[in-house]
C-alpha positions as CSV (number, residue, x, y, z in Angstrom):
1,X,8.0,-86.2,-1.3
2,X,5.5,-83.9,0.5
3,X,5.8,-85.3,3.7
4,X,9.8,-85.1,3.2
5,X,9.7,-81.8,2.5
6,X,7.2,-81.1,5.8
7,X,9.6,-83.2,7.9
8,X,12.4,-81.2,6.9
9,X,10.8,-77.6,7.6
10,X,9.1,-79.0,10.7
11,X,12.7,-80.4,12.1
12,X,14.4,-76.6,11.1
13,X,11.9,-74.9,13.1
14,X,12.1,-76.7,16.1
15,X,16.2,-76.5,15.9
16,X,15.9,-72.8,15.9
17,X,13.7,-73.2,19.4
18,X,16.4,-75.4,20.5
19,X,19.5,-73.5,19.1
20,X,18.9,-69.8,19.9
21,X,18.1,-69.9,23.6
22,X,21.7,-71.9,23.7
23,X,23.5,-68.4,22.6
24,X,23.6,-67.2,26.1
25,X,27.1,-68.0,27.6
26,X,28.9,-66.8,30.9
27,X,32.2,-67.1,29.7
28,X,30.8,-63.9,27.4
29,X,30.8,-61.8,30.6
30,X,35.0,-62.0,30.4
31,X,34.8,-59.5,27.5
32,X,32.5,-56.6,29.3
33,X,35.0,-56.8,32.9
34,X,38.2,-54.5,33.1
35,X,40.3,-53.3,35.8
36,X,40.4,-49.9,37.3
37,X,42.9,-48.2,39.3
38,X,42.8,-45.5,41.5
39,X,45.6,-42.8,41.7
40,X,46.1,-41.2,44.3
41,X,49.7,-39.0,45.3
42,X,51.3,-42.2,47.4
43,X,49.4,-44.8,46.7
44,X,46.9,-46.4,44.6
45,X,44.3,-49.4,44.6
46,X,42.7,-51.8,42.2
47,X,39.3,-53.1,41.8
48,X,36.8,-54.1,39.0
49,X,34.7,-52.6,36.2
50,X,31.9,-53.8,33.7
51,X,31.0,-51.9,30.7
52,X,27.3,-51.4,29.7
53,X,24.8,-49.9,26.9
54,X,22.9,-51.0,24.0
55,X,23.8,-54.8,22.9
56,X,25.8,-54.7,19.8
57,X,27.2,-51.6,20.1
58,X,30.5,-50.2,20.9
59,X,30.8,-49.0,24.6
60,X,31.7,-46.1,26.4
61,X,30.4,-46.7,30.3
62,X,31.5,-48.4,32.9
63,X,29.6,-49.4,36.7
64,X,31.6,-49.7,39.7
65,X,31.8,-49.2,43.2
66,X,31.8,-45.7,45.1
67,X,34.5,-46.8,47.0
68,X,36.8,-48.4,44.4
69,X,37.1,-44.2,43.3
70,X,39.2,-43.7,46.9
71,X,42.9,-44.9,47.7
72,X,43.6,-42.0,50.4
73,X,43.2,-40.6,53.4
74,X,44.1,-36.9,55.0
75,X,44.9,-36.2,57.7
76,X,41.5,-36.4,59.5
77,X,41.1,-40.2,58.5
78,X,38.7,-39.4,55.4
79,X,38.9,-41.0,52.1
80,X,40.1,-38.6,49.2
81,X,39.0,-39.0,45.4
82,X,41.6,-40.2,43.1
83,X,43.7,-37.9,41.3
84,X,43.4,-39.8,38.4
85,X,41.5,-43.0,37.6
86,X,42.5,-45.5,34.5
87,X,41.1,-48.5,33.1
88,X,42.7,-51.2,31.9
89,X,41.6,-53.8,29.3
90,X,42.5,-57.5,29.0
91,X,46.4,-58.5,29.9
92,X,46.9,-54.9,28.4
93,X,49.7,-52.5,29.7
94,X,48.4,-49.8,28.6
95,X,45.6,-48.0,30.7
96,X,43.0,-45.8,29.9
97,X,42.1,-42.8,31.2
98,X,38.2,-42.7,32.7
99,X,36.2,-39.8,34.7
100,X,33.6,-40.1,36.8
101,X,30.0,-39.8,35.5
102,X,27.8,-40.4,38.3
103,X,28.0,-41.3,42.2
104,X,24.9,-42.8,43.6
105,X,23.5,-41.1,46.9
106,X,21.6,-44.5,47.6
107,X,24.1,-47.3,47.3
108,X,27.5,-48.0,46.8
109,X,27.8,-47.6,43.4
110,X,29.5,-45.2,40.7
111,X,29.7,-44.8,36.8
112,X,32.8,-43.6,35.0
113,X,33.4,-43.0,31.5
114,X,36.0,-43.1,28.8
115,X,36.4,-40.8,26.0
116,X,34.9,-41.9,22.8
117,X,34.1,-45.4,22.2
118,X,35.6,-49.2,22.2
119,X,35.0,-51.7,20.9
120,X,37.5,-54.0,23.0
121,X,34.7,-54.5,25.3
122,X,31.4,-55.5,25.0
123,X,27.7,-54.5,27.0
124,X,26.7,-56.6,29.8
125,X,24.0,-58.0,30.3
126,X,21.5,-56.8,33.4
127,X,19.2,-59.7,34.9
128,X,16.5,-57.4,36.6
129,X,14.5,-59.7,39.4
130,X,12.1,-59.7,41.7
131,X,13.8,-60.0,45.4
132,X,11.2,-62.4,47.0
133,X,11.4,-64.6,44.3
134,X,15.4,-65.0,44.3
135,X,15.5,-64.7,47.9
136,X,13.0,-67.8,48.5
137,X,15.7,-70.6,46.7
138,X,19.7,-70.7,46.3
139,X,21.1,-70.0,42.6
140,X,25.1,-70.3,41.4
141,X,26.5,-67.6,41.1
142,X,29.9,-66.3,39.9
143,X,32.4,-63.3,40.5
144,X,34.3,-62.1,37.9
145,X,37.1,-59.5,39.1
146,X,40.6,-58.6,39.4
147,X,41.8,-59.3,43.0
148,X,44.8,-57.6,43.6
149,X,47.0,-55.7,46.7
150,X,47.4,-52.0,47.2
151,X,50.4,-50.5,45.6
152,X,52.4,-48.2,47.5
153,X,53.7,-45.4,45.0
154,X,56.9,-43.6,46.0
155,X,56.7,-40.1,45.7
156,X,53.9,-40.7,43.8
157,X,55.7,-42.0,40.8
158,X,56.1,-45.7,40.7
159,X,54.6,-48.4,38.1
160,X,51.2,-48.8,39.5
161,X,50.6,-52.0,36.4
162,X,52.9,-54.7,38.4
163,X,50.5,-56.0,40.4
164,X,49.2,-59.3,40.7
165,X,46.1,-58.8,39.1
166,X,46.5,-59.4,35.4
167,X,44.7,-61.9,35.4
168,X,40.7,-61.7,35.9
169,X,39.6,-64.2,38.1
170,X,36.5,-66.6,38.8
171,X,35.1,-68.0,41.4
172,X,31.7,-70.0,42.2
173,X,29.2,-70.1,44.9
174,X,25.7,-69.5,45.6
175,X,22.7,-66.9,46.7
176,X,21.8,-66.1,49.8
177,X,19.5,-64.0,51.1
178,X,18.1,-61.0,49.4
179,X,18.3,-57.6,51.7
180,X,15.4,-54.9,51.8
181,X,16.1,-51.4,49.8
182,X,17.9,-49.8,52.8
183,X,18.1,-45.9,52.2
184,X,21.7,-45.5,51.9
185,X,23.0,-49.7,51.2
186,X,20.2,-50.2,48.6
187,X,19.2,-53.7,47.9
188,X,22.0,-56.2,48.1
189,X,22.3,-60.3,47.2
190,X,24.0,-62.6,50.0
191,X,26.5,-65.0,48.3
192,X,29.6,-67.4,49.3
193,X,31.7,-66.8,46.0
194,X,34.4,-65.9,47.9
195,X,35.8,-62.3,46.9
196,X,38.9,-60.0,48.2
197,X,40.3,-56.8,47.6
198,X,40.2,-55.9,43.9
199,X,37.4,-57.9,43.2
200,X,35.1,-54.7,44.2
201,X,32.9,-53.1,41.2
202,X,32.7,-56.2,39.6
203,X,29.7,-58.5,38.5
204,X,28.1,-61.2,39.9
205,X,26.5,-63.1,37.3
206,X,24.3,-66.6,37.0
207,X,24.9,-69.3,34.8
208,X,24.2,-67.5,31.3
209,X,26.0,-64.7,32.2
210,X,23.5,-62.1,33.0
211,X,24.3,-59.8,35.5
212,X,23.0,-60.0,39.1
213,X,24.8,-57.5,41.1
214,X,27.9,-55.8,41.8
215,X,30.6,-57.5,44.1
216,X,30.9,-54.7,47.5
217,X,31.7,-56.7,50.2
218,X,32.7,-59.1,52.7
219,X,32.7,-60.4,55.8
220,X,35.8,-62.0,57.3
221,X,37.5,-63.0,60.1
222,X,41.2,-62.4,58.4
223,X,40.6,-60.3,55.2
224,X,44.2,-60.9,53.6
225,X,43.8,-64.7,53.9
226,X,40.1,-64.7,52.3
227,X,38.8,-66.6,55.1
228,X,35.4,-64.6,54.3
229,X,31.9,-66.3,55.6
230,X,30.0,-64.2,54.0
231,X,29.9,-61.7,50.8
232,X,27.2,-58.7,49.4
233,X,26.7,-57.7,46.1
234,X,24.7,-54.5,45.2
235,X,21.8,-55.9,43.3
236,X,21.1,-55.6,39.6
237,X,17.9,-53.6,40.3
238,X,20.0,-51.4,42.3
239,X,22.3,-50.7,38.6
240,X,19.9,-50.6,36.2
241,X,17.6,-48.0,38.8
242,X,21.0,-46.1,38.9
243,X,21.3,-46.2,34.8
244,X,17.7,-44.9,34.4
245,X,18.3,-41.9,36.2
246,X,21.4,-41.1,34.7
247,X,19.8,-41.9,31.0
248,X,22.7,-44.6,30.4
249,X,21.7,-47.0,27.9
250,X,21.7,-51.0,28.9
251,X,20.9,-54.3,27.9
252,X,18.7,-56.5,29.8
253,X,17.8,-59.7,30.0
254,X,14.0,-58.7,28.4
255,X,16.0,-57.0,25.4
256,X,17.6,-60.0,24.4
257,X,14.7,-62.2,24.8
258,X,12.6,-59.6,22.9
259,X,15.0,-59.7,19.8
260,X,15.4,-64.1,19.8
261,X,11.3,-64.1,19.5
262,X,11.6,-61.4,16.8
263,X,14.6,-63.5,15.0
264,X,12.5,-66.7,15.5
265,X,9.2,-65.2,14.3
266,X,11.1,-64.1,10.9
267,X,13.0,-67.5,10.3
268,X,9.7,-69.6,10.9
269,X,7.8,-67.4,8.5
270,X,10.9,-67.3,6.0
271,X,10.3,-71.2,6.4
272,X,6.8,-71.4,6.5
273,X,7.1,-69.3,2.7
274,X,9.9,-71.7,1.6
275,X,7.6,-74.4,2.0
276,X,4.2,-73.1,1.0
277,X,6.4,-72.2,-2.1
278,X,7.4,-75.7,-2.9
279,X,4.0,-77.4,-2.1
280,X,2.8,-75.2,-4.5
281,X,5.1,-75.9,-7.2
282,X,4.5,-79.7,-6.6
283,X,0.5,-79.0,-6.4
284,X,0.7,-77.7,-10.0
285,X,-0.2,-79.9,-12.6
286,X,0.2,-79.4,-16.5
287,X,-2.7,-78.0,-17.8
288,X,-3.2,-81.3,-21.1
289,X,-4.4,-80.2,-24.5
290,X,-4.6,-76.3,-24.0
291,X,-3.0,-73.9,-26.4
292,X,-0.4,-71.7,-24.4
293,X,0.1,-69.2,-27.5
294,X,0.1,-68.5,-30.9
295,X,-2.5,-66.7,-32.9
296,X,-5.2,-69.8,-32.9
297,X,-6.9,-69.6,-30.1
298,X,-9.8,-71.7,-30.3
299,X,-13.4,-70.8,-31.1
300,X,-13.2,-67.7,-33.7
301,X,-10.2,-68.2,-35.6
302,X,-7.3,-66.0,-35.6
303,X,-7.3,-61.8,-35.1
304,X,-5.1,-59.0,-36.7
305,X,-4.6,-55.6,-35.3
306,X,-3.3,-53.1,-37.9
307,X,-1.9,-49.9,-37.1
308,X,-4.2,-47.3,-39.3
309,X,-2.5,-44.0,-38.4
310,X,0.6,-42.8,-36.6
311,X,4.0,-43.7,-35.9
312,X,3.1,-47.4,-36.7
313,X,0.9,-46.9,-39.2
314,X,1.0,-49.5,-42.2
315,X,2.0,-52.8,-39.4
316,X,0.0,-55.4,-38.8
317,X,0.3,-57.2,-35.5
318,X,-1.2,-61.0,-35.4
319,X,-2.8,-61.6,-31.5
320,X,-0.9,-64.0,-29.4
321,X,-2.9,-64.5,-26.2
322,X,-1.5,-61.6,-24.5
323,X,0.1,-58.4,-25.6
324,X,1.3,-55.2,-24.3
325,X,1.1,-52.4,-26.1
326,X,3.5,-49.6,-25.0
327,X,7.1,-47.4,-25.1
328,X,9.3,-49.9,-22.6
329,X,10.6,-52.3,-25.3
330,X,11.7,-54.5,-22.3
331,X,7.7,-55.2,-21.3
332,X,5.9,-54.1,-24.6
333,X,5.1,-56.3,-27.7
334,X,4.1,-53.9,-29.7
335,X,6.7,-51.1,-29.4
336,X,6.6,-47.2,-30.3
337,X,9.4,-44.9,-29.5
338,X,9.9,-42.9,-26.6
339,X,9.1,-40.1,-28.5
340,X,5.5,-41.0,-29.4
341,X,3.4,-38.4,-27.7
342,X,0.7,-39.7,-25.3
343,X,1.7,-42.9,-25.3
344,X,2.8,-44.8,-21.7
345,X,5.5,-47.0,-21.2
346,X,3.0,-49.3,-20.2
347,X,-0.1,-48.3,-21.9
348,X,-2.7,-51.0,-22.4
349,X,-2.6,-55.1,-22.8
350,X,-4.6,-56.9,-25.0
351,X,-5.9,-60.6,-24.7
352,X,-7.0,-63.0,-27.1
353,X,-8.7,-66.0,-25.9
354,X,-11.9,-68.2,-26.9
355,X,-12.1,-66.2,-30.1
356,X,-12.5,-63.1,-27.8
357,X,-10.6,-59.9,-27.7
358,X,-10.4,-58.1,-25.1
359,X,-8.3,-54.2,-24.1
360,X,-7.5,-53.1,-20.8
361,X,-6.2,-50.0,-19.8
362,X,-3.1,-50.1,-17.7
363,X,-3.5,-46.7,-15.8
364,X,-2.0,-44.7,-19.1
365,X,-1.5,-41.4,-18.7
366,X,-3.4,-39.9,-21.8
367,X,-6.0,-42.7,-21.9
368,X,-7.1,-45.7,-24.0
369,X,-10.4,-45.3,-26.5
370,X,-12.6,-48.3,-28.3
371,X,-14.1,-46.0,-31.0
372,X,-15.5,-43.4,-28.7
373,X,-15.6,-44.9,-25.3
374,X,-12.8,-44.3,-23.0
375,X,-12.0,-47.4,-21.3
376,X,-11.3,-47.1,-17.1
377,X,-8.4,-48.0,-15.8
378,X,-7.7,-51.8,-15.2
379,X,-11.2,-52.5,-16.7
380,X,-11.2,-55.0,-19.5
381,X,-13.6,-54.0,-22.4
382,X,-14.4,-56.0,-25.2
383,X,-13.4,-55.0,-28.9
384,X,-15.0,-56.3,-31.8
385,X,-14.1,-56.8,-35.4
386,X,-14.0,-53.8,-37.4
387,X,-13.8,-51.4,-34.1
388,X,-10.7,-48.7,-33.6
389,X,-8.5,-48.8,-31.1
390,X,-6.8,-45.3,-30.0
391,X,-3.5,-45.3,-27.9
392,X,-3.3,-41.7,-25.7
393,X,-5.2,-40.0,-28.8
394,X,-6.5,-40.5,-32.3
395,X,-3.4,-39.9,-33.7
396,X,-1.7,-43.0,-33.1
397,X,-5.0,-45.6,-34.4
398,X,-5.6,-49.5,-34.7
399,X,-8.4,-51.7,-36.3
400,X,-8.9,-55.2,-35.5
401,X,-9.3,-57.6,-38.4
402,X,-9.8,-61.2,-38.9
């Protein structure tokens, strides 16, 4: 039975080794990406969005491209901020309004916000790495976007949501090269997912999910036909660099590792206990030919504590082999009111065993006296025949008797 029981707890903890690394899953990235658009007064342009912050809790932030917060140019062939930018959530019609956080100065890479919070999406996750290391061998990768067309709006009114990018899509390829921290690229992954327009802003991710960078780019010989050779993604060292100076919460990779060794540490010792629990009970064995209770016990014949003076006085009280004397009439055995003065719920026990009896103080708050001598708390003191027992004072007295 011992060994079964062993078996069983070994076999649980080893599933939870097993189990709990298994709870990372890319498809989870789906519910972090969104689409963003880009207002402008003619015209307007989709790309892609992942929210971020603590794991577990509802989310207000969102990392994108720089560029993906542009759909115009004057006059002079520069790129104009959006007059308004929107999110949109899901297969959703409805968009939601976002403002711009932070722009980076050292990459191509922005934060917006929403106001309040949702719960419609959840964090991602950031896999921080060291660049030689990735760079040295090829990974699969994936990109997660909204590809899309640029809408022209007429008059700057127009129903910028029919577009043909409802629908997030996925496709699969692998690393590259890793690029040095240039001072205004910023470190970027080489892929061959292949990407196009609308996919900026949105995450590259491995095979558990976890974040690797931010889709950006592509090089192509014809852009519209996605006949692209080559694609960059602004690193996830870049993101989480760009977080920590804008004191934006994330989750990492680290973080969620941190908390599986925390939940596995408690299940093993909640199992560990469960066990040690039941090896103990079957470790017991019944003690033969040994009185439990009852006034006989043993050498010495039986003892009788009678109440001389005080709210018991006159009672008599026949030793079992452990009493309480006290006011809680849930714990106590021998009982006085709550309104006996001095007296502790839980004032003193007393034991009978081996023709012995012995008094112990249980930290009262008025004190416990054999004759004269104050017993300390916790400390059990002998009491003989014919000795008086005082509870808080010497109103409230016992004797012992045979």
């Amino acid at each position: 039975m011992k060994k079964r029981i062993c078996s069983v707890v070994l076999a649980l903890i080893l599933a939870v080794f097993y189990v709990l690394p298994a709870f990372a899953n890319q498809d989870a990235i789906r519910d972090s990406v969104v689409r963003l658009y880009a207002i402008g007064h003619f015209k307007s342009e989709i790309g892609s969005a992942f929210a971020v912050g603590k794991s577990g809790k509802s989310v207000r932030y969102f990392v994108t491209n720089k560029h993906c917060l542009y759909c115009e140019t004057d006059v002079k062939g520069e790129r104009e901020p959006a007059i308004r930018l929107s999110i949109i959530i899901g297969n959703s019609t409805a968009d939601i309004p976002c403002n711009v956080v932070a722009i980076s100065d050292r990459c191509d890479l922005a934060i917006v916000d929403i106001e309040g919070y949702t719960d419609e999406r959840k964090p991602a996750i950031l896999r921080t790495f060291d660049p030689d290391v990735l760079g040295e061998h090829t990974e699969e990768v994936w990109t997660y976007g909204y590809p899309g067309v640029v809408i022209d709006l007429k008059g700057g009114t127009g129903d910028f949501l029919l577009s043909d990018s409802k629908t997030l899509n996925v496709t699969r390829g692998t690393t590259g090269m890793v690029s040095p921290n240039g001072a205004t690229a910023g470190e970027q992954i080489f892929h061959d997912a292949n990407i196009s327009g609308g996919n900026s802003g949105g995450p590259l991710v491995d095979k558990n999910g976890y974040i690797l960078g931010v889709n950006t780019w592509g090089i192509h010989d014809s852009y519209e036909n996605n006949n692209a050779a080559l694609f960059g993604a602004i690193s996830s060292n870049e993101v989480a660099r760009f977080l920590d100076e804008e004191k934006i919460p994330y989750t990492t990779v680290k973080d969620i590792r941190n908390r599986r060794i925390l939940m596995i540490a408690m299940i093993i010792a909640v199992l560990a206990a469960f066990a040690a629990m039941i090896l103990l009970v079957l470790n017991r064995k019944p003690q033969k030919g040994k009185k439990i209770s009852g006034s006989g016990t043993g050498k010495g014949g039986s003892r009788t504590l009678v109440c001389d003076a005080g709210e018991l006085a006159g009672k008599q009280y026949p030793l079992s082999r452990k009493m309480m004397i006290g006011r809680s009439s849930q714990s106590c055995d021998i009982v006085f009111s709550g309104s006996a003065k001095g007296v502790s719920a839980k004032h003193c026990t007393i034991t009978f065993e081996n023709g012995t009896v012995m008094v112990t103080d249980e930290k009262s708050t008025y004190g416990t006296w054999i004759d004269e001598v104050k017993l300390e708390p916790g400390v059990p003191k002998v009491m003989h025949r014919g000795q008086k027992l005082y509870i808080g004072s010497k109103q409230q007295a016992f004797s012992l008797h045979s």
